[in-house]
N, CA, C and O of each residue as an XYZ file, in Angstrom:
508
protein
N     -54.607    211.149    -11.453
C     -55.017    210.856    -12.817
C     -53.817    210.372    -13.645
O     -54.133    209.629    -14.573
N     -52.869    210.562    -13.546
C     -51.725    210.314    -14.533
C     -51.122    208.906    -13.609
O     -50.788    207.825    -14.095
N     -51.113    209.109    -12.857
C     -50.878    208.123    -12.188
C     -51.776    206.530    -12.346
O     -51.307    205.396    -12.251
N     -52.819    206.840    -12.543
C     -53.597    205.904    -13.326
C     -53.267    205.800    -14.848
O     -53.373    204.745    -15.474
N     -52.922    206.797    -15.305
C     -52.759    206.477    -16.581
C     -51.668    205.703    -16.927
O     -51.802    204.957    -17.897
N     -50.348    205.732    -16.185
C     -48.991    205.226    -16.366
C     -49.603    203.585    -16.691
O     -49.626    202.880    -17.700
N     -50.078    203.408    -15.237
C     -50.708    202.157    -14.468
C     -51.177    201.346    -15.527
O     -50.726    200.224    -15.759
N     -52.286    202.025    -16.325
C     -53.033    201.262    -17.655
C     -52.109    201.195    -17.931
O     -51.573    200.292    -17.290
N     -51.020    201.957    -19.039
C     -49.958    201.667    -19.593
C     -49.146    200.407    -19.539
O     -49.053    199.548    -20.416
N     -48.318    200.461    -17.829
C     -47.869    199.355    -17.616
C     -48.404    198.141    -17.856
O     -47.772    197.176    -18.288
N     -49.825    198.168    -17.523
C     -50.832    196.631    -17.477
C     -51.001    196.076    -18.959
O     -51.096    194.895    -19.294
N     -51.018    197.337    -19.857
C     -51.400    197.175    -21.313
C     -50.065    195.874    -22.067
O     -50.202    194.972    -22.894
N     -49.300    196.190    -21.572
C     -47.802    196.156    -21.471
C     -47.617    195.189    -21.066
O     -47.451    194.329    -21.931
N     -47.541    194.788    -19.842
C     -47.660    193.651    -19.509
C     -48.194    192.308    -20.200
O     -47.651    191.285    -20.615
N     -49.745    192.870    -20.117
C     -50.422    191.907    -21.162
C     -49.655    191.645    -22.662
O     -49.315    190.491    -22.924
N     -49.356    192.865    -23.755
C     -48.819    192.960    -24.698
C     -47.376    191.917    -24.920
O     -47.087    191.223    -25.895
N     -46.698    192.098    -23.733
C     -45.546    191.728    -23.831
C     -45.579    190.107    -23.511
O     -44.886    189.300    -24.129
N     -46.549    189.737    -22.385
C     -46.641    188.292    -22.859
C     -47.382    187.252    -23.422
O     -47.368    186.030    -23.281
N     -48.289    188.347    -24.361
C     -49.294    187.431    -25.420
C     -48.140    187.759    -26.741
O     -48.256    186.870    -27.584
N     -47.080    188.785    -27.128
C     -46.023    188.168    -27.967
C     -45.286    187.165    -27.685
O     -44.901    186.455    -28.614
N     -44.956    186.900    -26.495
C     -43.984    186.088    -25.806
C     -44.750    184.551    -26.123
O     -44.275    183.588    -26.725
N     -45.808    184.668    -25.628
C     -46.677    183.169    -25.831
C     -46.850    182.742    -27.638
O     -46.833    181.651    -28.208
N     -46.997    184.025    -28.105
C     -47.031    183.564    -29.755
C     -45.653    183.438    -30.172
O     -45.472    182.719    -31.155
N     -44.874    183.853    -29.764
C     -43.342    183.088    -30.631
C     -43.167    182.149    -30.018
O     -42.604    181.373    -30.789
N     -43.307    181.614    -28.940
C     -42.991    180.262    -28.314
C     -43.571    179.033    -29.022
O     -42.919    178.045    -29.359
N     -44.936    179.235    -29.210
C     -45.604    178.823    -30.363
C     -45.295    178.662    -31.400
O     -45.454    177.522    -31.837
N     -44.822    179.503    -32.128
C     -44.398    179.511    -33.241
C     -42.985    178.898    -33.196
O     -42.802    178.077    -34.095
N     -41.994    179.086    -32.409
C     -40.405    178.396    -31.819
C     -41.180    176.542    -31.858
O     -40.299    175.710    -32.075
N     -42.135    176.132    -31.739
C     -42.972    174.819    -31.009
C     -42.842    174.747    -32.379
O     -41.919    174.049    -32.800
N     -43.539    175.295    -33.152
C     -44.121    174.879    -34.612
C     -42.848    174.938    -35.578
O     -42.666    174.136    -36.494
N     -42.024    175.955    -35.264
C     -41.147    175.940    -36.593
C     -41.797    176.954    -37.383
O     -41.313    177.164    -38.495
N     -42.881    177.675    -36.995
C     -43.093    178.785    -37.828
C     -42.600    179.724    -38.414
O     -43.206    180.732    -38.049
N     -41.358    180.121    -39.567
C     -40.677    181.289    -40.036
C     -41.048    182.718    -39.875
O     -40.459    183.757    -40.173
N     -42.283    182.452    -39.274
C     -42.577    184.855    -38.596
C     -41.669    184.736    -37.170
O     -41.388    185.809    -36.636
N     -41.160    183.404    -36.477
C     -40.104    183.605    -35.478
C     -39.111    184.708    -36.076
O     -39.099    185.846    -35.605
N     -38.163    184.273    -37.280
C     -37.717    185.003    -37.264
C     -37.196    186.159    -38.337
O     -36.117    186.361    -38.893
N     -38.600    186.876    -38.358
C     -39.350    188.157    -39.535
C     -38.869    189.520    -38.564
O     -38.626    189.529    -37.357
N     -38.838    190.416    -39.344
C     -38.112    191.301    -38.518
C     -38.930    192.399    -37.759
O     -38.370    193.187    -36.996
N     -40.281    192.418    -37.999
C     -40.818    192.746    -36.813
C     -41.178    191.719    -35.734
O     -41.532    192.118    -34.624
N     -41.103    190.447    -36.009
C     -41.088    189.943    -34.596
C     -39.625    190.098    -33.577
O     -39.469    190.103    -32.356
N     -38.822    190.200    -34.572
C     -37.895    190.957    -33.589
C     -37.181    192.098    -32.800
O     -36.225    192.255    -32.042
N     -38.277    192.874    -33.459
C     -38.393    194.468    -33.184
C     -39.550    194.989    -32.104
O     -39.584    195.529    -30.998
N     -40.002    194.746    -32.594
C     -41.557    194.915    -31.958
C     -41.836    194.661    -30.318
O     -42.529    195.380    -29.598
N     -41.109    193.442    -29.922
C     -41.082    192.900    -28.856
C     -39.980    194.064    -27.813
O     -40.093    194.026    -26.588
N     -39.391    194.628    -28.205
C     -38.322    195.162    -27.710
C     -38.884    196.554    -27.352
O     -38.583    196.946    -26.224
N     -39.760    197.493    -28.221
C     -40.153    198.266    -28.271
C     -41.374    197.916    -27.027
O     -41.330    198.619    -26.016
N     -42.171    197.111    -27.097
C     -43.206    196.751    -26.057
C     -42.398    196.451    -24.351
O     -42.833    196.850    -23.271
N     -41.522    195.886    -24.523
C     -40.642    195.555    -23.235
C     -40.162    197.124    -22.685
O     -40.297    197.455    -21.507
N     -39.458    198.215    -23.961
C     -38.750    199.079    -23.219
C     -39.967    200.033    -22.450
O     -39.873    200.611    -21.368
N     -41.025    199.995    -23.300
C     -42.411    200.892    -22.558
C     -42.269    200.331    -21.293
O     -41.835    200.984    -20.344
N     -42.622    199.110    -21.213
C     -42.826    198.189    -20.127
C     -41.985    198.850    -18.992
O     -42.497    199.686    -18.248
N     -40.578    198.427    -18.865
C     -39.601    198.946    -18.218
C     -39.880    200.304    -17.748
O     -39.972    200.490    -16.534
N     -40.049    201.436    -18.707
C     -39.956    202.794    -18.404
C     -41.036    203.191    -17.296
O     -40.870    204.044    -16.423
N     -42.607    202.111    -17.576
C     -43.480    202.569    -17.023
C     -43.247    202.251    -15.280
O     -43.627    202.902    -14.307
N     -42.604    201.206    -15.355
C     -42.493    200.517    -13.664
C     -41.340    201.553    -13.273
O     -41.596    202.164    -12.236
N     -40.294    201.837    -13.796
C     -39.758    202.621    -13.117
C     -40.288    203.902    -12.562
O     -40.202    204.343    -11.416
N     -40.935    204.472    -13.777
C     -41.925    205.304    -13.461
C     -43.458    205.282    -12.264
O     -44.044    206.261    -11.801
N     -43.683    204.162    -12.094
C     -44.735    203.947    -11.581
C     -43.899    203.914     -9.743
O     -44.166    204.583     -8.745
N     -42.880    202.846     -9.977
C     -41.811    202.830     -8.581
C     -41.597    204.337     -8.093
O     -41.993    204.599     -6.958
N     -41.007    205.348     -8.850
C     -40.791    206.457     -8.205
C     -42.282    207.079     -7.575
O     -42.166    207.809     -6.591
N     -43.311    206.888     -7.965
C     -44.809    207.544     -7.869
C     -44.816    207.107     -6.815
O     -44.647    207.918     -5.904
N     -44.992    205.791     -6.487
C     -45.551    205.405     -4.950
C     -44.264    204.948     -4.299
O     -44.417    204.008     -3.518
N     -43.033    205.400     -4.443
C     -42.011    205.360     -3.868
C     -41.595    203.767     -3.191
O     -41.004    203.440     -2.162
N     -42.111    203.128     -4.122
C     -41.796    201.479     -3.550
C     -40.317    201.117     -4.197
O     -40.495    200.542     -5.271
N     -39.012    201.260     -3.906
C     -38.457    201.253     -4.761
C     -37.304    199.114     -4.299
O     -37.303    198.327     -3.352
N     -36.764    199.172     -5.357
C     -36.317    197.123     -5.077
C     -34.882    197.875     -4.339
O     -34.128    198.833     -4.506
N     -35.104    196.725     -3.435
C     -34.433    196.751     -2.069
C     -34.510    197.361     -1.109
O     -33.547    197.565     -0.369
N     -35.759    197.820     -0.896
C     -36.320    198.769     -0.017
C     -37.790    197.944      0.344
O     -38.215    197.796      1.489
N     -38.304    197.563     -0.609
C     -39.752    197.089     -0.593
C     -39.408    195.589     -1.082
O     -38.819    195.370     -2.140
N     -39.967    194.286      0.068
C     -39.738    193.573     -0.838
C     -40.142    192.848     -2.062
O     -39.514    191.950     -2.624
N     -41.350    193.397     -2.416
C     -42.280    192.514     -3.577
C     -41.587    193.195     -4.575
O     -41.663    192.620     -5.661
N     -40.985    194.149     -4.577
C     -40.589    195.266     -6.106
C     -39.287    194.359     -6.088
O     -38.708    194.031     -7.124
N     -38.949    194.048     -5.035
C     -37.282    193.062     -5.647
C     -37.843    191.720     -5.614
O     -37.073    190.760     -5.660
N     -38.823    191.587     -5.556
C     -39.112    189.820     -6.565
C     -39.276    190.396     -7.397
O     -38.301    190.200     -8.121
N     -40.330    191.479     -8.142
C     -40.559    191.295     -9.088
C     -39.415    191.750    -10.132
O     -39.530    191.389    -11.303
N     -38.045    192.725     -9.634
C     -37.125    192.637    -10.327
C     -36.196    191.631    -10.815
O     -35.751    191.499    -11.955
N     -35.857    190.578     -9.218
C     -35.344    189.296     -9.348
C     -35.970    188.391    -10.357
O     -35.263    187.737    -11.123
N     -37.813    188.308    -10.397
C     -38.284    187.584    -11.297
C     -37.919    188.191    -12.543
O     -37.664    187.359    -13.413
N     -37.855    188.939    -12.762
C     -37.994    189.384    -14.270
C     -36.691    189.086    -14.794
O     -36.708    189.031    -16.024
N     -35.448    188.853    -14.224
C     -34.145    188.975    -14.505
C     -34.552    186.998    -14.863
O     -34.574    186.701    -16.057
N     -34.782    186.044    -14.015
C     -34.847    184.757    -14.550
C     -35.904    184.761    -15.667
O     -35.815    183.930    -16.571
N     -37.054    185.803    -15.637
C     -38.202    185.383    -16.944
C     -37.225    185.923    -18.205
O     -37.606    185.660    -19.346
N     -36.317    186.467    -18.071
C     -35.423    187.089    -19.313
C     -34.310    185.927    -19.895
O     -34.069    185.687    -21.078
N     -33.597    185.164    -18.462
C     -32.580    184.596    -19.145
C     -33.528    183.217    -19.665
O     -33.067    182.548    -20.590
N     -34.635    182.885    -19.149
C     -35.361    181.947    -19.406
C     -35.966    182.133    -20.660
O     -36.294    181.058    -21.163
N     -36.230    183.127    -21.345
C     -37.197    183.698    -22.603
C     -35.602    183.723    -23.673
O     -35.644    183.517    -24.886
N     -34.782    183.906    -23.190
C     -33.246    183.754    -23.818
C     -33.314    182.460    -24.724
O     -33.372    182.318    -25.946
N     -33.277    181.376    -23.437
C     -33.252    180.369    -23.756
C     -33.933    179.823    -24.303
O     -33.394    178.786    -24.689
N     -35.053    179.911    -24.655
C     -36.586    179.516    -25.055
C     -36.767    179.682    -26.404
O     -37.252    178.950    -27.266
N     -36.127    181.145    -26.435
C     -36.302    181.936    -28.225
C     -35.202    181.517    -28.530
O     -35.075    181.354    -29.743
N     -34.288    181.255    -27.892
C     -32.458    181.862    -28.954
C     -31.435    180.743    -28.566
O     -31.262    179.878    -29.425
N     -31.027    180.679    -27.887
C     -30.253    179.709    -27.028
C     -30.394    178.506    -26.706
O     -29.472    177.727    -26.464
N     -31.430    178.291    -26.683
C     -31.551    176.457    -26.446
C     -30.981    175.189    -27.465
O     -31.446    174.971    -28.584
N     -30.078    174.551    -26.945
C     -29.618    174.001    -28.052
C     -30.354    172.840    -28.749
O     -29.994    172.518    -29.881
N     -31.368    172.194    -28.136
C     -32.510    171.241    -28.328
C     -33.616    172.083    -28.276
O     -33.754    173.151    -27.680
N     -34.559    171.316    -29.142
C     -35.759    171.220    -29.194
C     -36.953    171.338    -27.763
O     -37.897    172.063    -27.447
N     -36.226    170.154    -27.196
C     -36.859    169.995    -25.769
C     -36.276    171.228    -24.438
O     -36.951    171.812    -23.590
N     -35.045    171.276    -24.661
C     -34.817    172.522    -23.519
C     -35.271    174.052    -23.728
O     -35.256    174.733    -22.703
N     -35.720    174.754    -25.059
C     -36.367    175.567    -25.674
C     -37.863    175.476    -24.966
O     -38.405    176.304    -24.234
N     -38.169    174.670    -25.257
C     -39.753    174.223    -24.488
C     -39.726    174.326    -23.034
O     -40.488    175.090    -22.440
N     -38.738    173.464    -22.342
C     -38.942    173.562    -20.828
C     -38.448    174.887    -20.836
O     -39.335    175.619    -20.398
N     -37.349    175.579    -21.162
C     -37.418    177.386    -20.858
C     -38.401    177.762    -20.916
O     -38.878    178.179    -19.860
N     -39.244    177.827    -22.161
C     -40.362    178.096    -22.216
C     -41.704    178.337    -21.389
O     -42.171    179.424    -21.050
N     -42.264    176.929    -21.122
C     -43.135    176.729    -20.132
C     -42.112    177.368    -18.592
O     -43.027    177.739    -17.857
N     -41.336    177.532    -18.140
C     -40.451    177.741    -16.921
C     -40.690    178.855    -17.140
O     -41.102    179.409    -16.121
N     -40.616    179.805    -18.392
C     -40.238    181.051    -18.031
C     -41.950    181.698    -17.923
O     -42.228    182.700    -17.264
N     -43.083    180.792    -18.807
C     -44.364    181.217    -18.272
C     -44.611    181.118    -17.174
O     -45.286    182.106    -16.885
N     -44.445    180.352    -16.123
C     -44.769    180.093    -14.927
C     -43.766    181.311    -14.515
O     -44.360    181.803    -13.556
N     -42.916    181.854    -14.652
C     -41.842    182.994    -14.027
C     -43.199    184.135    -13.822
O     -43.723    184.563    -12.793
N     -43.526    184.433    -15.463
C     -44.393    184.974    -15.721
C     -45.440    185.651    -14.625
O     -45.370    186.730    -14.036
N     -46.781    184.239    -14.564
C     -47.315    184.277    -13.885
C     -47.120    184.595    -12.197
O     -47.965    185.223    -11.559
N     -45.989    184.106    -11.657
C     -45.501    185.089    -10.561
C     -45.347    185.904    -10.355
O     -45.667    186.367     -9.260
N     -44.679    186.679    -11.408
C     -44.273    187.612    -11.078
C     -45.862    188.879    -11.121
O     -46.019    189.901    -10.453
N     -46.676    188.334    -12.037
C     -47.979    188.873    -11.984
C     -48.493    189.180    -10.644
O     -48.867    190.301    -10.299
N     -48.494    187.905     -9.745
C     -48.975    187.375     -8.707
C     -48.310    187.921     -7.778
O     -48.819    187.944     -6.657
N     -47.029    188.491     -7.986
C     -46.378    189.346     -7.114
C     -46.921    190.706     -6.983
O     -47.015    191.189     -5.854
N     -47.284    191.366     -8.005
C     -47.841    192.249     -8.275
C     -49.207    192.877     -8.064
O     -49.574    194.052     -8.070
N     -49.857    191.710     -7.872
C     -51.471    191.657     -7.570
C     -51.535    191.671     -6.195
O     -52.489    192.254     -5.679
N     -50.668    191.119     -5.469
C     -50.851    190.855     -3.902
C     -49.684    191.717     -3.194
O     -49.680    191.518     -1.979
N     -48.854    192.474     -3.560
C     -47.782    193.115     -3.431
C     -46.724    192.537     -1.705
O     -46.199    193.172     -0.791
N     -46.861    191.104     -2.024
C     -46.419    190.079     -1.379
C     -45.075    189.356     -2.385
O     -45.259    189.054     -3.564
N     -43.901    189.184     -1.756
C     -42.723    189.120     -2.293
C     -42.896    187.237     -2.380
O     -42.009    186.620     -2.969
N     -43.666    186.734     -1.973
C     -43.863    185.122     -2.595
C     -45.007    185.057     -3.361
O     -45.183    183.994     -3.957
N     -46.078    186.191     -3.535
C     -46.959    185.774     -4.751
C     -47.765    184.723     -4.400
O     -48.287    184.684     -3.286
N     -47.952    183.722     -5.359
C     -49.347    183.020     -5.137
C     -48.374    181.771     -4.728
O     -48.818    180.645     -4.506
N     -46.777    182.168     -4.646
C     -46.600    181.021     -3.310
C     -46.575    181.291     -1.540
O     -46.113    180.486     -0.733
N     -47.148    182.528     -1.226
C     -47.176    182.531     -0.568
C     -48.553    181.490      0.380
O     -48.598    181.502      1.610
């Protein structure tokens, strides 16, 4: 039972963390000023650290742990490029246009790493 519960958690989380991610990118696209309001820059951080706590948490439960299992080290490896990619996307990009391709790059990270997760296959839906 708790073990399911983490699980929702994480998924909630998941979802949470990249329907913010998709609305500031959007908004980064538009030039919208809630980019940078100070709960959009709070908020996101707070949703990510749940995020984090729960997979670690969830890793020790079924003892899959990265570098031992290999889909848990894609999905750590992925998450380390969906980060410097979401870097670049929100903060760092020095153009217009490389903000965007981070962007879309780091959704597609995204979606892998989902896909890693769903099939607990270390290539995902490239396999």
């Amino acid at each position: 039972m708790f073990y399911y519960a983490i699980k929702n958690l994480h998924i909630t989380c998941v979802v949470l963390s990249a329907a913010g991610f998709l609305l500031r990118g959007v908004w980064m696209i538009t030039g919208n000023p809630l980019l940078q309001h100070r709960l959009t820059r709070i908020v996101p951080h707070l949703v990510d650290t749940t995020l984090l706590l729960s997979a670690i948490t969830l890793t020790v439960m079924i003892q899959q742990y990265p570098f031992v299992a290999g889909w848990a080290t894609a999905k750590i490896l992925g998450l380390i490029v969906y980060i410097l990619l979401g870097t670049v996307a929100l903060k760092r990009g020095r153009t217009r246009e490389v903000r965007i391709g981070a962007f879309v790059a780091a959704l597609l990270v995204y979606l892998w790493i989902v896909s890693v997760a769903l099939t607990k296959h270390a290539a995902g839906y490239l396999a």
